[in-house]
N, C-alpha and C positions, 0 to 999 in steps of 0.2 A: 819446158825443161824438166828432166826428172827429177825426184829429190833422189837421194844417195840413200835412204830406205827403203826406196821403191823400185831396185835396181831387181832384176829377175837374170839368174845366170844359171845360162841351158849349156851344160858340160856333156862332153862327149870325151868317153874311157879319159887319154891323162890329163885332161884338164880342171879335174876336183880335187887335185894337191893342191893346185895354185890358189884356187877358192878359197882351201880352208886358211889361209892369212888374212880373206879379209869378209871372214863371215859375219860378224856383226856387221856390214851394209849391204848385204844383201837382207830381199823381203821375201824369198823363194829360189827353190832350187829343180832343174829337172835334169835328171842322169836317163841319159840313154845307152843300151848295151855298154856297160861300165865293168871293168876289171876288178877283179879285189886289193890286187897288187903287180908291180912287176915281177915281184919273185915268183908269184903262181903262174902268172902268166908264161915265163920262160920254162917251164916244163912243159908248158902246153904246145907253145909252137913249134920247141925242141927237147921231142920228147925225152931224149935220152938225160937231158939235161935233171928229170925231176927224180932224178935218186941223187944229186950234188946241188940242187938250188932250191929255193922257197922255204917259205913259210912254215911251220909247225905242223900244219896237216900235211905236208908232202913227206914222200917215202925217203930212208937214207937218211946220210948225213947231211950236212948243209956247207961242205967243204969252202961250194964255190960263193956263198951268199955273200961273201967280201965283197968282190967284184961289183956288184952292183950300188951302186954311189948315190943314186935318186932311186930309192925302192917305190916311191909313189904308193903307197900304204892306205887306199882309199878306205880298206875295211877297220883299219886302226883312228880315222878320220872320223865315219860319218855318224858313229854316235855324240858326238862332239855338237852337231849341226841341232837346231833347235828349230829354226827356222822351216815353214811345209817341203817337202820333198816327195818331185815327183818321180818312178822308177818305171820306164818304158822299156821293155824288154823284147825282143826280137825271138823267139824260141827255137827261129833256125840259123842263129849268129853262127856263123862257120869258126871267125875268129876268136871272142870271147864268149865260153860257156856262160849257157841261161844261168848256171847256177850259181855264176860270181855277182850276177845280178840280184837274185835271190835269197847270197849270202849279205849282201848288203844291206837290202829290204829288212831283212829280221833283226843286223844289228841297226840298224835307224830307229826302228819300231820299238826298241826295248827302251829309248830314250824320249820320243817325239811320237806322240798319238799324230803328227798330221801328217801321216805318211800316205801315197797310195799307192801300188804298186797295180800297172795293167801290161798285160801276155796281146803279143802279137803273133800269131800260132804260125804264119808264115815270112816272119820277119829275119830277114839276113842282117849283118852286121851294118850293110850303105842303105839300105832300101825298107830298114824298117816304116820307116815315115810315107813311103809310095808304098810299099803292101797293104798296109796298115789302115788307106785312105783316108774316106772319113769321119772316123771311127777315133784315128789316132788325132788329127785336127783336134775332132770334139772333144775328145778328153785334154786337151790341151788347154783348147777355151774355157770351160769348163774348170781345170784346175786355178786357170788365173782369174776368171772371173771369181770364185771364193776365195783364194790368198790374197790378191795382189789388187784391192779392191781401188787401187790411186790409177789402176789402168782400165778400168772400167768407167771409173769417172771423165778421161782425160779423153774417149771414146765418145764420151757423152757432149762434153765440150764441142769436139770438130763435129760431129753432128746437127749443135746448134747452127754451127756460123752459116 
């Protein structure tokens, strides 16, 4: 059974609001194709929307940023996060730009040296992980074999028996 330190939560876009209530038990985090926010987000998918919605770098005013009740603020979040973070980027995400991903990455980094961030040069938003083969695998293994050293042992365990 795991301990509650050794808990590793692999988020995909809006599920790293939720996280951040319970980051001190987590031991690792991996974001893949991850948004910055929903504000930025909704100019993106409707465009007309980003002269009345998001965030501080979008154009306009921000008439309609009321509306939105759960802004999901991942980029206001994740220098917060202490704990390794991994960022899996897709670079042909149809849905969320590489660069929300990227924006992310650099705010992590200003706080937590154990960030890494790896480019899937043909990775769509569903399919980064099958483009990606085994390449993306490996860096996977690879990140939790160094952070998450209670899964590496617990590997080693069922191997004995």
């Amino acid at each position: 059974m795991a301990n509650l330190l050794d808990i590793l939560v692999v988020c995909y876009f809006t599920g790293f609001f939720n996280v951040a209530n319970i980051k001190q038990l987590i031991s690792a985090l991996i974001l893949e194709n991850t948004f910055t926010s929903i504000l930025d987000m909704a100019g993106i998918l409707l465009p007309i929307l980003k002269w009345f919605i998001g965030r501080s770098a979008s154009k306009g005013p921000k008439v309609l940023n009321f509306l939105v009740r759960s802004p999901w603020s991942t980029v206001d979040i994740i220098g917060q996060v202490k704990q390794p973070i991994l960022f899996l980027s897709g670079l042909r995400d149809e849905m969320v730009p590489p660069s929300h991903m990227q924006m992310l990455y650099a705010k992590a980094i200003e706080h937590n040296s154990r960030c890494l961030f790896v480019d899937f040069p043909t990775g769509m938003h569903m399919d980064t992980w099958f483009t990606g083969g085994d390449r993306y695998w490996r860096t996977i293994q690879l990140f939790l074999d160094q952070y998450v050293p209670s899964m590496k042992e617990s590997q080693g365990k069922q191997s004995e028996k």
